[in-house]
N, C-alpha and C positions, 0 to 999 in steps of 0.2 A: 504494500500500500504506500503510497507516495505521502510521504511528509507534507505536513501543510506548516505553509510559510507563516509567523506572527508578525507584526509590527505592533506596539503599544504607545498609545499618544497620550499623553500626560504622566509623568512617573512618578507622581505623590502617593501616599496611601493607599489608594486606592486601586493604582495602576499596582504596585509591587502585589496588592489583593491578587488582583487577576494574572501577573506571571505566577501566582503558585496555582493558580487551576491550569495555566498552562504547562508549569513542571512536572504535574500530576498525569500528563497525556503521554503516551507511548507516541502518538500519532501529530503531535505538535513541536514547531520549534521555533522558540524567539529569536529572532533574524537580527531585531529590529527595533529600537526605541529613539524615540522623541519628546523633547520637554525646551521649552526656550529657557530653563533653569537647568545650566549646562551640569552643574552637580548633582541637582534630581536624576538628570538624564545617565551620568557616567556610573552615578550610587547603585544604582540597579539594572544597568547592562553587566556589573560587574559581580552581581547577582546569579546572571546567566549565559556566563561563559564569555561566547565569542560575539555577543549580540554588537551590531555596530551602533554608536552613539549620533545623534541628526538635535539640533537645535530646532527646526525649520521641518514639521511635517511631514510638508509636503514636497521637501527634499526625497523622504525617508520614502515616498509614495512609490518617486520616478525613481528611483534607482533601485530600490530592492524587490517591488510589487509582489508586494505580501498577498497571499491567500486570504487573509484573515486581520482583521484589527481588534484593537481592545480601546473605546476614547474613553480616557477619565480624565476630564477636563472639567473647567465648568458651565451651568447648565448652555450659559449664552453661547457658548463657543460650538455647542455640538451641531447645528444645522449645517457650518459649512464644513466644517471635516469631516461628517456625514458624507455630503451631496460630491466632497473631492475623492473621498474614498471609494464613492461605489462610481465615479468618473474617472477613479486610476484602475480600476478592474479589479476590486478588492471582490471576494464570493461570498463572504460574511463579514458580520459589523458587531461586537457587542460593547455598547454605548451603558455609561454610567445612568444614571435616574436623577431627579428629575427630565423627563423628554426634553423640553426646549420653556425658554420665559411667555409662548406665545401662544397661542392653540395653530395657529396659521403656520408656524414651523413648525411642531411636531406633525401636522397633517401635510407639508411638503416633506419630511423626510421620508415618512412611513409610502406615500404615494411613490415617491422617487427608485426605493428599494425594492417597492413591488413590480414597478412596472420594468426595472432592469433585472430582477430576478437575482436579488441580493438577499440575503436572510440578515435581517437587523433586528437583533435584540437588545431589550434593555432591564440591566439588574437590577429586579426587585427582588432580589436574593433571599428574601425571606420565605419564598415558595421553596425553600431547599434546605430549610430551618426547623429542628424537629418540634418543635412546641408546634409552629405552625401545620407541620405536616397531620401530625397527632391528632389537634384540632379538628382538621377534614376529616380525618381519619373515623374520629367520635361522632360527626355530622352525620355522615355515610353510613355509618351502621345503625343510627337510630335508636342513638344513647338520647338525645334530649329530644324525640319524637320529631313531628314537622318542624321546620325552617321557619321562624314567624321575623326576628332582626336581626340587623349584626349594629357592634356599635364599637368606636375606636374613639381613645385619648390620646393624643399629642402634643406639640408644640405648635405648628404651624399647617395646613392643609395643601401646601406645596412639597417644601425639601422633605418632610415628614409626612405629611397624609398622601404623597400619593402612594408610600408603601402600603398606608390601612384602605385606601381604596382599591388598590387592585386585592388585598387580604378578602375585601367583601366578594369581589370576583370570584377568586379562587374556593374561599367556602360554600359562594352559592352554585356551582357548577357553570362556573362562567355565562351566567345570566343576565341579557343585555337589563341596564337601565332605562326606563321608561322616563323619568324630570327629576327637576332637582330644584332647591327649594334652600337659599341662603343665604348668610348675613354676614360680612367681617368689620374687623373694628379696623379703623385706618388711624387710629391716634397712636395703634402701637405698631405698625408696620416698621419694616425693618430688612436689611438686607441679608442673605446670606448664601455665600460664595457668590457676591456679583447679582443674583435675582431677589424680586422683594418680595415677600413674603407676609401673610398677615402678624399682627399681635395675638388675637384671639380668633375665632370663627363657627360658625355652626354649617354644617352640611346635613341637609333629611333629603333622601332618595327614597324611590320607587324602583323596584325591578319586576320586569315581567311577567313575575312569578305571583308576585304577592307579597314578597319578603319587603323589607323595608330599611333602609340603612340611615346612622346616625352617626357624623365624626364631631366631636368636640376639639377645640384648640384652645393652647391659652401658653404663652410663652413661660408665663410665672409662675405656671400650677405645674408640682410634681405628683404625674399621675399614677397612681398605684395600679390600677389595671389597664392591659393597653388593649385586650380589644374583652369584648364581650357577647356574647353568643347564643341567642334569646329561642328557644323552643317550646314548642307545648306540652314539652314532659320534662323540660329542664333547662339547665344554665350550663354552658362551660367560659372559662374565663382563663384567658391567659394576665399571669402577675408577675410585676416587675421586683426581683428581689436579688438573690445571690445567682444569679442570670432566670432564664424567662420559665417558670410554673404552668403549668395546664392545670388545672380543676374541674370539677365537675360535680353538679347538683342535680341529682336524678328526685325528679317529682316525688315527694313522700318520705323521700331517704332521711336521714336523722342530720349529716353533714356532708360536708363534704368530701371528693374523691380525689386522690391524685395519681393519675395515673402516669404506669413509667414512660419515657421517653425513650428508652434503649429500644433498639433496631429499627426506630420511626422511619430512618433516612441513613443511607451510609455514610463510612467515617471520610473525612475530607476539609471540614468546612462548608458553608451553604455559598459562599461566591467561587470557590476551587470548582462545588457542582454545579455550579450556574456555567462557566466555561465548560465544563466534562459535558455539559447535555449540548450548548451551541453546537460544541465538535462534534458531535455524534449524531445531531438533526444535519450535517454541513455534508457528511457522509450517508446516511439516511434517507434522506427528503421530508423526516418527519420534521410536525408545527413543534418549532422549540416551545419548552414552557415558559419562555418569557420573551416570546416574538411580539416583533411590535406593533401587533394585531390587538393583545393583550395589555400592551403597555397603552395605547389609545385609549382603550375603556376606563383605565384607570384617571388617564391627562384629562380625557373629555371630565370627567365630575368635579375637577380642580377646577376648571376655566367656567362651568354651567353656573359653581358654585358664586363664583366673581362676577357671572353674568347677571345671576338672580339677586345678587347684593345689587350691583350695579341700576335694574332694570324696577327693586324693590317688588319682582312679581316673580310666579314659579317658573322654570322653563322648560316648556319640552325640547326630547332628545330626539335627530341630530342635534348638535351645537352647530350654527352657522354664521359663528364670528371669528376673527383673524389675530385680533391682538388678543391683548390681558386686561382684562378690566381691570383687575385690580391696581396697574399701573396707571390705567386713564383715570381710576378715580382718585388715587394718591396727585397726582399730576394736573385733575382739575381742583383738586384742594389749597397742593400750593401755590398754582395759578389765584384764587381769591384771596389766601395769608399776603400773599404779595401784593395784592390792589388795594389791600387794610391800611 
């Protein structure tokens, strides 16, 4: 089997994340990094042997023309080394999370890789995490009877909700959302890596099933439970404590249940498996689990959410707006503090 080429753009944290899912592959080889922080970039070529070091991208693009990328950059920067990668002949894409600061960018890259027949996923690693998997796991078998909500606490319903909004996906059997229905506080809006994000927020969803979704935000609250998982025969709750708790409240029981996590998901890490599955849909043809078909459902309830602050009314899905509300309305704010 012919080795597939890597190249990895951006080599912070995130990026060194994903050369260990790529050290973990029989069938992968880092060729190739890039970082305009020439010691990001040399730190962790030197991590990976013979990988050669590129300041410049899109140097790294034309000269080495990888198989394969990894972007961990930040959010703004991914639509054009997206759109250069799958125009330098790259065959797969796997892109950091948040999508893009815009819904109009994430819906040009996802279009762009479809229509060249690029597989572009984006890590919401946490579909590869066993609390999370466990979860499902308890769904599916009809530990808490029907499916009635799902509910997430966080920080923000951007850099952080869109992990608990694709979570709502993944536990309900990836069931489109039907509106969305939301409000954020723009006194405490704030940046982070370069995109803004709310202070606080509320998101209530409809999905086509009947189930119902609820994400709460709040920069200053430390939230004890991060998501929560509503049935008609019971509760499971994932809890934040000496790393992440499943539980479970079966109708009538006396307390609570904690069930193991051992063998949920193999050993690895959940972003090493997030690259282990890209590589093996890339050979395959199977839908990675975190194709950016998936990652869309998740963006779209980010951007509905901003829309329905924005619009002060519920919105039905599709989403058929370009930018971030939320930026327009931080931007028609300070536009009136200025004319004060």
């Amino acid at each position: 089997m012919t080795t597939i080429k890597v190249g990895i753009i951006g080599c912070g944290g995130r990026g060194r994340e994903h050369a260990r899912g790529y050290a973990a592959s029989s069938e992968a080889n880092i060729v190739a990094v890039a970082d305009p922080v020439l010691e990001a970039a040399q730190k962790l070529a030197s991590e990976q042997g013979d990988a050669t070091v590129f300041q410049d991208y899109r140097q790294m693009l034309a000269e080495h023309k990888p198989d394969m990328v990894s972007i961990c950059t930040w959010t703004g920067q991914h639509e054009q080394q997206v759109l250069d990668s799958i125009a330098a002949g790259v065959r797969a894409i796997h892109c950091e999370k948040p999508m893009a600061p815009t819904w109009g960018e994430a819906r040009r890259m996802h279009a762009a890789a479809t229509e060249a027949n690029v597989q572009l996923t984006f890590c919401h690693q946490r579909r590869f995490a066993a609390p999370f998997v466990k979860a499902r796991e308890l769904i599916q078998s009809g530990a808490i009877g029907d499916l009635q909500r799902l509910e997430g606490f966080c920080p923000n319903l951007f850099d952080w909700g869109t992990h608990w909004f694709d979570m709502m996906f993944f536990y309900n059997h990836e069931t489109p959302a039907e509106w969305v229905m939301g409000q954020v506080d723009l006194e405490g809006a704030h940046t982070v890596f370069g995109a803004w994000v709310d202070g606080a927020g509320l998101s209530y969803i409809r999905f086509a099933n009947g189930v119902h979704g609820l994400l709460a935000t709040d920069r200053k609250h430390s939230w004890d439970v991060a998501n929560r998982i509503i049935g008609s025969e019971g509760i499971i709750e994932l809890v934040k404590g000496d790393g992440q708790v499943v539980r479970l409240l079966r109708a009538g029981s006396e307390g609570w249940e904690t069930p193991s996590l051992e063998g949920a998901v193999p050993p690895g890490g959940d972003t090493t498996l997030s690259v282990l599955d890209a590589i093996e849909c890339l050979n395959s043809g199977r839908e990675p689990e975190l194709s950016s078909r998936k990652a869309m459902q998740a963006t779209e309830l980010i951007f509905a959410t901003y829309e329905s602050s924005r619009r002060g009314a519920r919105v039905t899905l599709p989403l058929d707006i370009e930018d971030s509300p939320l930026v327009r309305m931080i931007e028609a704010r300070n536009a009136v503090g200025n004319q004060a």
